[in-house]
Structures are given as C-alpha cells and as structure tokens.
N, C-alpha and C positions, 0 to 999 in steps of 0.2 A: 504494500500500500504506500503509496507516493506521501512524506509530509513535506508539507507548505510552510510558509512562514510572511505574514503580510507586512509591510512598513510602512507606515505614513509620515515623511516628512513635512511638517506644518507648524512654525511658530504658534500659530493661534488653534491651531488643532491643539498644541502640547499643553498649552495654557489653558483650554478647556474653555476658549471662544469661539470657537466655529464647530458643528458635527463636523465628522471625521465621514460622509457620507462615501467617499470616493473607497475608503478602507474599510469597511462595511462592506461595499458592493465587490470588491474583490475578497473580502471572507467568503462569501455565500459562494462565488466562483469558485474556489481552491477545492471548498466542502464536496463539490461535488467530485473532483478528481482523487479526495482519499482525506487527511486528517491538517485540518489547520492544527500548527500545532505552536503555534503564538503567534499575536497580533498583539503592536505598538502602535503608538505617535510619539515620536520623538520633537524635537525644536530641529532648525536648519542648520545644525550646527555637523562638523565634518566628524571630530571628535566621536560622537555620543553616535552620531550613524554607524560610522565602521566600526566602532566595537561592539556593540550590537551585532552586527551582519555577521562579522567575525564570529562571534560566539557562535549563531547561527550553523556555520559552516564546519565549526569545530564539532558541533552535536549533532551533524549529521544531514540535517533538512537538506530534502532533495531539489525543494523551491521556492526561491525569495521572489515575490512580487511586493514591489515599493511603487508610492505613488506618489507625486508631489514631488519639489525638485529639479524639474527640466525642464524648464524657462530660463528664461535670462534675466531675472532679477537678481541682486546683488547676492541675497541668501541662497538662489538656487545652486544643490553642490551636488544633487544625489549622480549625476550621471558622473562626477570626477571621482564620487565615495567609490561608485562602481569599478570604474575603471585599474584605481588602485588593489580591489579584487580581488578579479578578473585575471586570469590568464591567459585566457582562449575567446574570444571576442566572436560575436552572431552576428555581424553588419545585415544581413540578407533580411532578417528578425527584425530590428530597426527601421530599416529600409520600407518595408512591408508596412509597418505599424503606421510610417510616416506617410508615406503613401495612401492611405488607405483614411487617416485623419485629413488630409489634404483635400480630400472628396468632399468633407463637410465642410471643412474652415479653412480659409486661407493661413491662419495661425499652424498650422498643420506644419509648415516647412519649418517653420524655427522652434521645435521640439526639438530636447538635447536626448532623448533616452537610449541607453543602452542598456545592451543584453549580450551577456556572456555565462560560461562557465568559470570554476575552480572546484577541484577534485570533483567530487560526486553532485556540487549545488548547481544547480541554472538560477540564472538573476536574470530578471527583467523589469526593466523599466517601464513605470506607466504615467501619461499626464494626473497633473491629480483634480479631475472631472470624472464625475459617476459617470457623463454624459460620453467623455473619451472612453473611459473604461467598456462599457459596453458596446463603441464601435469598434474598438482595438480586439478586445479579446477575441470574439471569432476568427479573428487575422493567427491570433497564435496558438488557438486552442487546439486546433485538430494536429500539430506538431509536440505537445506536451510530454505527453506519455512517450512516444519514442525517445526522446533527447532526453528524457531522464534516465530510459531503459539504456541507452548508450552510455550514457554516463558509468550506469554500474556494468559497464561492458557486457552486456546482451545484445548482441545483432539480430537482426531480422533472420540473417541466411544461416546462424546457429541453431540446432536443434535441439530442443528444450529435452 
C-alpha cells in the first residue's frame, strides 16, 4: 500500500488565517491511492520545509504532495526546498502539469513546480489552488502507482 504525505506551504495557512483548503483536497486525493500518513502546514520558511520533507523520506513515505510555494513571491521556496531533495528530476511531470494549467489560466506558465524522486519518495509539486489541484491531478494521477512501483524496483516486464 502506497503512503503519502501532504505539505502545505502557507504563512497564513500556518498561522491559522486562511483554511488550508488546497491541503485538504489533496488529503482526500492521496486516500484514495493507499494511506495518508501525515499532513502539515508549515510557514514559507526553507528551514522548517526541508526538514520536514526530510524526515518524510527518512521514514519511508513513498509520496510527498506539497502545495503552495510556486509562484514568484518573495516567500515562494517550495520548488528550491525541492530541488535540494531531489536527485533525479521528472521535467516531463512538470511540463504536463504546466501545460495543462495553461489551458485555464494564462498564470499557468509562471508556475515554478517540480517533481522529482530521492530513494524510494516521488515529490510533487502543486499550485496551492483547490481549483489547480483538481485540474492538475488527472495530468499525474494515472502515472502514480507505476513510479512508485519503480521506485521500489518493480518493473512492469518482471514477473511477480
């Protein structure tokens, strides 16, 4: 069984001024492919993100979806937290995401998200809009389960 692990990057999410609605709708998402098996809000801070994530990676989780973060405001970090990482990088995955946000909002193109692996975790980046969330996910949902199965080195053309 696949576990998850959500992030919400959001000053005012962490402060407990805004619902966290965009980290909410990527709970309900994850549930369905196996076991969230924690969900934060943290502040935009780089610090407090990546060790977090870390810890994440260290216990195992097979999938971090974060939200919030990939814009270009001064606080936005989470696509650099990522990249720090990350050691094997999914441009195709981003590309897709971007693409596909592009179709509704011209905002679409200056999305920073990335998605990569480290050891056994997938990360992926997501804007932090419920609204985005649920035009993005279908773009990466039907790839999930595979790329985790790779991860823990299961191929398709192995025989179980």
């Amino acid at each position: 069984m696949m576990r998850a692990a959500v992030l919400t990057s959001s000053d005012a999410g962490a402060r407990g001024e805004r619902e966290d609605t965009s980290g909410e709708r990527l709970c309900a998402l994850v549930k369905e492919l196996g076991e969230l098996a924690d969900y934060r809000v943290l502040p935009d801070e780089e610090e407090q993100l990546e060790a977090l994530m870390r810890q994440w990676i260290t216990d195992g989780i097979d999938l971090i979806v974060t939200t919030g973060g990939t814009g270009l405001g001064p606080r936005d970090v989470m696509p650099e937290v990522t990249r720090r990482l990350i050691t094997r990088e999914i441009p195709g995955m981003a590309e897709a995401m971007r693409v596909e946000s592009a179709k509704h909002t011209p905002f679409g193109m200056i999305s920073r998200q990335v998605v990569g692996t480290v050891d056994h975790t997938l990360i992926i980046n997501f804007p932090g809009s419920p609204k985005a969330i649920d035009e993005l996910w279908p773009v990466v949902h039907p790839v999930l389960v595979h790329l985790v199965d790779l991860l823990h080195g299961k191929t398709r053309h192995e025989k179980s």
